[in-house]
Residue, then its C-alpha position, 0 to 999 in steps of 0.5 A: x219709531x218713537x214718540x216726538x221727544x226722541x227728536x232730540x233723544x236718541x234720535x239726535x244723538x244717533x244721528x251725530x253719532x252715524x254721520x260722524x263715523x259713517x257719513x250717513x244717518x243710521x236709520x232709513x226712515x223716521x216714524x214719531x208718534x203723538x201721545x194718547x189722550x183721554x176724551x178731554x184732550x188730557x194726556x193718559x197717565x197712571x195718575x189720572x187712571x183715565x188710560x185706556x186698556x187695548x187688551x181688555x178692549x180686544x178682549x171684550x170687542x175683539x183684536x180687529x177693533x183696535x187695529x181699526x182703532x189704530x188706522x183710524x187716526x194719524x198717529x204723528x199727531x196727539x190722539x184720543x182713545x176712549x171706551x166711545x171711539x172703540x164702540x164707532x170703530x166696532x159699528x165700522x167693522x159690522x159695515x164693513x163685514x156685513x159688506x165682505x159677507x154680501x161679496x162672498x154670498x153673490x159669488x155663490x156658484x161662481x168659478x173664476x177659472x171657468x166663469x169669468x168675464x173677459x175686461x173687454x165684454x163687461x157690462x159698462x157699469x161693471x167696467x167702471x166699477x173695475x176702474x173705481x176700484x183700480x183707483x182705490x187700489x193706486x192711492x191706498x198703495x201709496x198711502x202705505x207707502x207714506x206710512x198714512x193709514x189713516x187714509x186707509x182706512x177712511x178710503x176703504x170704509x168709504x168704498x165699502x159703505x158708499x160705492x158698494x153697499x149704498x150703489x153699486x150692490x144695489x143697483x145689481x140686486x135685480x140682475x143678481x137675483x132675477x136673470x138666470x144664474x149662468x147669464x153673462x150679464x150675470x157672469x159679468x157682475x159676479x166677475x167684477x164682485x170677485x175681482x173686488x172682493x180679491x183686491x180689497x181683502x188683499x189692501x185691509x188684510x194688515x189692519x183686518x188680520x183675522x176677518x181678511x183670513x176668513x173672507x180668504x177661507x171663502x173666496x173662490x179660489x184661482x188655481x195656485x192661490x196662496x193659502x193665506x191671504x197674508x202669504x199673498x201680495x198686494x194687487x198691482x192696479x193694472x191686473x184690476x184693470x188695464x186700461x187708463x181709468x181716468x177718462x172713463x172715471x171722468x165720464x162717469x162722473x158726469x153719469x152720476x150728475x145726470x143720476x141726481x138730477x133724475x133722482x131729484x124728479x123722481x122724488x118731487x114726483x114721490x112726494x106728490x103721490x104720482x108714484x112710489x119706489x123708481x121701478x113704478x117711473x118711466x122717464x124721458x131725458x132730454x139732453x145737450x149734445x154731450x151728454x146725449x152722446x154719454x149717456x147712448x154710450x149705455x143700453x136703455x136696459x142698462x141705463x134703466x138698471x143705473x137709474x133705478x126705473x122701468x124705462x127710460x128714452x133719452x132724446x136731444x133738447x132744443x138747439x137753444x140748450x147750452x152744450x154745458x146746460x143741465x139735463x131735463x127730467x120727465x117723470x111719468x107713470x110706468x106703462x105696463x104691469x109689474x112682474x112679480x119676479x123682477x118687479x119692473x113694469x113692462x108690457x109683456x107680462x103673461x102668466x107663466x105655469x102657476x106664477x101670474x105677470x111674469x115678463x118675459x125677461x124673467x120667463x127666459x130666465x126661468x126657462x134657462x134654469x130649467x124651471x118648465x111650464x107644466x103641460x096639461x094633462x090630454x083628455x081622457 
């Protein structure tokens, strides 16, 4: 590995002289660098005192934010380094501890060894997200492979931020936080939190050395574990997940059209002051026949956890509709009350003990974790 003048530096002359003697190139593979650049496209040099120190860089913001730094750009082209680049990749990594921190906090009390959900009895949110990361997983692979860690890094801080963090954990805020902690739906979305967690520590422990290390330190362990996460290798996809994920991945897509399309309704219905957060909607979908058939595949309860509502009915659309045509929404004000444990409106809200308007969904959960009515006193 050089800078691009060794092409015809020592790279050449190697070169010449390996073939002559031995028939062959005397390196495996070749790996040249672009030069450093200031902010105005200048070459950094001693002169110009524009350069850029990476050791008071790691002193002042830490190691990591210059590996990211590093992964950040294609290093086989000319790249600009500054104090401004080294603050973005600094409120990347807070995005992506921040992520690794939730990961870690959800799987509070979980034992893989005796908890985990078998692939086959995942909820089908979970399923798909188990496929999404099985992707992630194939392409960064190859992307090492390819010396590209650019793309490493791009897909990995795209994952955690918009996949994780703006989907998926927050879809599974209301069955992480309101359904009982050793209920399989519950068990079922730890399963895959931890399944994700362990592969993508395992993809960005060569850039995120020391962060890796910590989230190691905290992840619940499986017997035989390395104790390192640098001792360990890299995930195989098909242990992430075993089935081909391309039709599924390609089902899913479609799913997440529809959401937009429901999302696009609920705020024409927001801003029109007929209701405020989703859990407040109810909305009936009426869909061609493909799309039918896609979205009966999920359960109303699950379906209502994916679009973010308090109900949803999916009903067939006039025999004119096209097979390809889009979904069309209705939105309408939730029946019911709304829970004040889980925040969902439903019709069997009752009063629990001392709580008000509990449905019964989380009145079996508070039952399950033991969490009793107290019985009146008998008459004296």
């Amino acid at each position: 590995m050089e800078g691009g003048d060794q092409h015809r530096g020592w790279f050449h002359s190697s070169l010449l002289t390996s073939v002559a003697l031995r028939g062959r190139a005397p390196y495996s593979h070749v790996a040249t660098a672009g030069w450093t650049l200031d902010e105005q496209g200048r070459a950094m040099s001693k002169s110009l005192g524009n350069g850029v120190d990476p050791v008071d860089i790691a002193n002042r913001m830490g190691g990591e934010i210059v590996r990211l730094w590093v992964a950040s750009v294609d290093f086989r082209e000319d790249m600009a380094a500054s104090e401004n680049l080294m603050q973005r990749c600094a409120e990347t990594y807070k995005k992506l501890r921040n992520t690794f921190r939730f990961l870690l906090g959800n799987l509070s009390g979980f034992d893989p060894a005796h908890d985990r959900v078998p692939e086959a009895e995942l909820l089908p949110l979970d399923r798909y997200m188990l496929a999404r990361t099985r992707e992630l997983t194939e392409k960064i692979l190859g992307w090492y492979e390819g010396f590209e860690f650019h793309r490493v890094y791009q897909a990995g801080n795209e994952f955690a931020v918009v996949d994780l963090s703006n989907f998926y954990l927050d879809v599974l805020k209301d069955r992480m936080y309101t359904f009982a902690p050793t209920s399989k739906e519950r068990r079922s979305a730890q399963t895959v939190l931890w399944q994700i967690t362990e592969t993508l520590v395992r993809l960005v422990a060569p850039i995120m050395t020391f962060t890796s290390d910590e989230v190691w330190e905290h992840l619940p362990a499986v017997k035989g574990r390395e104790a390192s996460v640098h001792l360990a290798l890299f995930p195989k996809p098909n242990e992430i997940f075993s089935e081909d994920s391309a039709e599924l991945l390609e089902e899913w897509k479609r799913l997440f059209a529809v959401r937009d399309e429901v999302f696009a309704e609920i705020e024409v219905q927001r801003k029109d002051g007929q209701i405020g957060k989703g859990t407040e909607a109810r909305i009936d979908i009426l869909a061609n026949f493909n799309d039918k058939a896609l979205l009966d595949k999920l359960p109303k309860e699950e379906l209502a956890e994916f679009l973010n509502v308090s109900a949803v009915n999916v009903v067939a659309g006039s025999e004119e509709d096209h097979i390809e045509s889009a979904p069309h929404v209705l939105v309408y004000r939730a029946y019911g009350t709304k829970c004040n444990r889980c925040w969902r409106f439903t019709e069997d809200t009752a009063d629990y003990g001392i709580w008000h308007d509990v449905c019964g969904r989380c009145r079996s959960a508070l039952r399950e974790m033991g969490v009793e009515v107290p019985q009146p006193e008998a008459a004296q």
